[in-house]
N, C-alpha and C positions, 0 to 999 in steps of 0.2 A: 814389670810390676803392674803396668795399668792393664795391661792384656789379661795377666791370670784375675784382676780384681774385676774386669770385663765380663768374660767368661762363668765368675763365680756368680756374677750379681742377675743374670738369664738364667741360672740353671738350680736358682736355691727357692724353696719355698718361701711366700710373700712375706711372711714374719722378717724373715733374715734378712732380704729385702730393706723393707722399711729398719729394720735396727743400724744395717749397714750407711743407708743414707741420714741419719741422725748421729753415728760414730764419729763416721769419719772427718766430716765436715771439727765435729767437735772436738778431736783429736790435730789435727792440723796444727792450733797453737797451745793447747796445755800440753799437749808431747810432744809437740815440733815435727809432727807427723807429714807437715805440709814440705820439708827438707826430703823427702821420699816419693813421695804421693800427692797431687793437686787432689783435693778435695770434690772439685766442679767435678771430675772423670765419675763420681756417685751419683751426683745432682743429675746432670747429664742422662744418664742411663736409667735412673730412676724416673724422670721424664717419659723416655721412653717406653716403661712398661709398662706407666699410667697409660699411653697413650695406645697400646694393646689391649688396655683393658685387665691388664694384670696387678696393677696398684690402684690406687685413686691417686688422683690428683691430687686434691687438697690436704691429703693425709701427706702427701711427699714433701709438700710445699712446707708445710707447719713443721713438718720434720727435721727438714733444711735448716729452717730459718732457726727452729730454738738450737738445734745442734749447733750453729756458727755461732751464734751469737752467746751463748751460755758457754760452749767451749774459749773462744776470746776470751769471756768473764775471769772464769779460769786461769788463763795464763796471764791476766793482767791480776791478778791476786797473788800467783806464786812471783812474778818480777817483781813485786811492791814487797813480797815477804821473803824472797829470798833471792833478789837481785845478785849481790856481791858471787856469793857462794855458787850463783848456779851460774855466772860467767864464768867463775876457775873450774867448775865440772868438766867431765870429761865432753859431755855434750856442749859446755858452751863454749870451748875450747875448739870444737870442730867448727861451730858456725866461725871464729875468728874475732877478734876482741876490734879489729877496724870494722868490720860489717855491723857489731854491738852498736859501738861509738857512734859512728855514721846514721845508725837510726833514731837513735837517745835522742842525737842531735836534731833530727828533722821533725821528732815530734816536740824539743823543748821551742825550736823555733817556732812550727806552727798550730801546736795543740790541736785540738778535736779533728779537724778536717784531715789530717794525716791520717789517724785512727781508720778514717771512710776510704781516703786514697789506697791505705795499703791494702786493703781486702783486695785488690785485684790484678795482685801479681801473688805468686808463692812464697817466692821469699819472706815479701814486705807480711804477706798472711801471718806466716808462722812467726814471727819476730816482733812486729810491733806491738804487738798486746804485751809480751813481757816487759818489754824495751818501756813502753807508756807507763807501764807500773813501778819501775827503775826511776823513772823521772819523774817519779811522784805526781802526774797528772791527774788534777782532780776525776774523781771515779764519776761524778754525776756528769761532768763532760764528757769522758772515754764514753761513761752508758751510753749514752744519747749517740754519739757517732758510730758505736758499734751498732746497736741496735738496727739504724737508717743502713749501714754499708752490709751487714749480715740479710737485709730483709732484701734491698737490691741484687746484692750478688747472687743467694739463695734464688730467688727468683727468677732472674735472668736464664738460669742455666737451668733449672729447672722446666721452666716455660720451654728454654731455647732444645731440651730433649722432646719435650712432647710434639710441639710443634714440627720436630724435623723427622720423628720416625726411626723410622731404618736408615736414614742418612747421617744419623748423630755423630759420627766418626768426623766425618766434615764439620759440622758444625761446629763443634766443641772443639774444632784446631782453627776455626777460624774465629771464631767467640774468644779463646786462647791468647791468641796474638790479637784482637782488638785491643781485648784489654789492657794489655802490655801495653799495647802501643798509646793506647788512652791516658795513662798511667803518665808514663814516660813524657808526654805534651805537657800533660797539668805540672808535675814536677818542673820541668824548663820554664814551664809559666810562672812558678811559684819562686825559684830560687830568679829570674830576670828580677819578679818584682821586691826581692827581697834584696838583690845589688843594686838595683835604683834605689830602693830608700834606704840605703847606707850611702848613696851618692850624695844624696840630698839633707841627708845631717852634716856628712863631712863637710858641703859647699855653705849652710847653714853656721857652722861653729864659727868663732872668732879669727880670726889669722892670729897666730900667737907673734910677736917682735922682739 
């Protein structure tokens, strides 16, 4: 899949181009498009062409960013308005009613900053925005961290194509897996500090007799 969407994205006039890097990013979590397709593989290469001289830059970058970010919007509007119904869906049925739960849960416990963390892995992408909307997190908080995590991620892989060229294959698998692994630390950081202050109310509370 990322090959033929490779391929298409070098060989199609600049329009479709730019439309492609504004889509797909924003397709990720209102169609859970990010369960198929990592988004970054657009940014990426879009970078790239800028850096040929076949995009502009800053037209990609702007592209990126409202696509991520306006696409989240999206899927955290249809999880607020049709949570129940679209877990029994056939599609949300494939993602797995533990993987639902599991994320509901990570953003009831850590509100906003989840919203930012999840942008950078795929899964977390295409899921949490509906998932935040499910668990009624306020919208003027989700904004604000999407916004900041949409404009970083956008960014990053955007930049990190132009910058690298005709090497972006590389790049983009190691940009890839940073972020995973980035991802992956913060969460172990967040869920330590989150069994220590359950240690510390427990040792806190009375001893019952």
């Amino acid at each position: 899949m990322i090959g033929v969407v490779e391929n298409a994205l070098t060989s199609v006039p600049a329009w479709v181009a730019y439309a492609a890097v504004f889509a797909l990013p924003f397709l990720e979590a209102s169609l859970f498009l990010g369960f198929v397709f990592p988004g970054e593989t657009a940014l990426v290469i879009g970078g790239v062409l800028a850096s040929q001289g076949r995009l502009s830059l800053p037209v990609v970058m702007g592209l990126a960013i409202v696509g991520a970010v306006t696409g989240d919007a999206v899927g955290y509007a249809v999880g607020r308005r049709f949570g129940p119904s679209l877990q029994r869906s056939r599609l949300g049925q494939m993602v797995g009613e533990e993987r639902w739960r599991t994320t509901e849960a990570f953003i009831v416990r850590r509100g906003g900053p989840a919203v930012f963390l999840g942008r950078f892995t795929a899964l977390l992408r295409a899921l949490v925005p509906s998932a935040a909307g499910m668990a009624h997190l306020p919208y003027r908080t989700f904004a604000m961290w999407n916004a900041v995590g949409g404009t970083v991620w956008a960014t990053t892989f955007v930049v990190a194509g132009y910058a690298a060229g005709e090497s972006y294959r590389q790049i983009e698998r190691y940009l890839g897996r940073g972020a995973l692994a980035l991802t992956g630390v913060v969460l172990a950081g967040l869920l330590a500090a989150h069994l220590l202050h359950r240690r510390r109310v427990r040792s806190s509370e009375p001893s019952a007799h």
